[in-house]
C-alpha positions as CSV (number, residue, x, y, z in Angstrom):
1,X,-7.5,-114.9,-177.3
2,X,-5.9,-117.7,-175.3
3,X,-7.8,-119.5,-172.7
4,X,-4.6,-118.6,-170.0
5,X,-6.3,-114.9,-170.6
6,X,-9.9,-115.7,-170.0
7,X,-9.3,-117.3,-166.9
8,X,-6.9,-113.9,-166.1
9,X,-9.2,-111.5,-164.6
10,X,-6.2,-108.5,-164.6
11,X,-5.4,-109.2,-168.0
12,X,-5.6,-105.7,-170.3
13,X,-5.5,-104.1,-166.7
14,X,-2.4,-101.9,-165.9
15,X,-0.4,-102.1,-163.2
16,X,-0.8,-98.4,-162.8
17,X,-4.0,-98.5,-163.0
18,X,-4.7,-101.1,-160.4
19,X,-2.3,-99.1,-158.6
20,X,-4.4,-95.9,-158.7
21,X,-7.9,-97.6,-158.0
22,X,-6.6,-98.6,-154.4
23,X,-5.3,-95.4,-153.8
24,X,-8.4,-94.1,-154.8
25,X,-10.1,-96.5,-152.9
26,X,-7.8,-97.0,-150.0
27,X,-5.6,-94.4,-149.5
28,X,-1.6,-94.5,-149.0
29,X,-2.1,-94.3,-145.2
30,X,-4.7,-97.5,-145.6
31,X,-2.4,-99.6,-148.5
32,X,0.4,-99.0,-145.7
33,X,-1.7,-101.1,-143.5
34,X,-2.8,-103.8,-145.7
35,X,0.3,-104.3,-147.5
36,X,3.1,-103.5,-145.4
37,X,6.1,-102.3,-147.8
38,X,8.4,-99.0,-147.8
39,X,7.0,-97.5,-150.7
40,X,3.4,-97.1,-149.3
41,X,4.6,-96.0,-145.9
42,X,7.9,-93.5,-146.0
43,X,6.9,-90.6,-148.5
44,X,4.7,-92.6,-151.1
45,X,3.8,-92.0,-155.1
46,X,2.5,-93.6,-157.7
47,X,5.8,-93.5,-159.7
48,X,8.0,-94.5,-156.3
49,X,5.4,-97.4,-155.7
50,X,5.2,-98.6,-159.4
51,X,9.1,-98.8,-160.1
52,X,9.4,-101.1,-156.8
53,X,6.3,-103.2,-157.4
54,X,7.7,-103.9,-161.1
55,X,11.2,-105.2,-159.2
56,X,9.5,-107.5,-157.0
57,X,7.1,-110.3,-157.8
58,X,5.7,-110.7,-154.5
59,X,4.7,-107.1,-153.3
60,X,3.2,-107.0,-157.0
61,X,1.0,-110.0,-156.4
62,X,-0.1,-108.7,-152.7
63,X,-1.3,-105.5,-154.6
64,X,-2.7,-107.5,-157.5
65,X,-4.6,-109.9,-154.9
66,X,-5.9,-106.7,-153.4
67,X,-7.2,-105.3,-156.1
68,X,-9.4,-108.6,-157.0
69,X,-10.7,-108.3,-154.0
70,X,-11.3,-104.8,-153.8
71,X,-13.4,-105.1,-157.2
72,X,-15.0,-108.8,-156.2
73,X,-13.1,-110.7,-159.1
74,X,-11.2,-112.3,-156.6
């Protein structure tokens, strides 16, 4: 394994399943809140929220960020 991966803490983890940890954890209504984009706050899914974040970099990297900090690997 290459040293770029031990210092990843996300990598092997799924986008989708970071994605269903903070609902789990947070809620939609809560996500909304902390990261403010459409697909957490007009009618959200996993699917709807999964084929934006994988569009755009920077709402990925809020929810990525959130996650590390959510499991204290941030």
């Amino acid at each position: 394994m290459s040293e770029e991966h031990n210092n990843n803490p996300l990598h092997g983890i799924k986008l989708k399943d970071i994605l269903e940890s903070l609902v789990q954890h947070y809620g939609f209504k809560e996500l909304a809140k902390r990261i403010e984009i459409r697909c957490f706050l007009f009618d959200p899914t996993i699917n709807s929220s999964l084929k934006f974040l994988r569009k755009t970099p920077w709402a990925r990297k809020k929810v990525e960020d959130l996650y590390l900090q959510m499991t204290g690997k941030a």
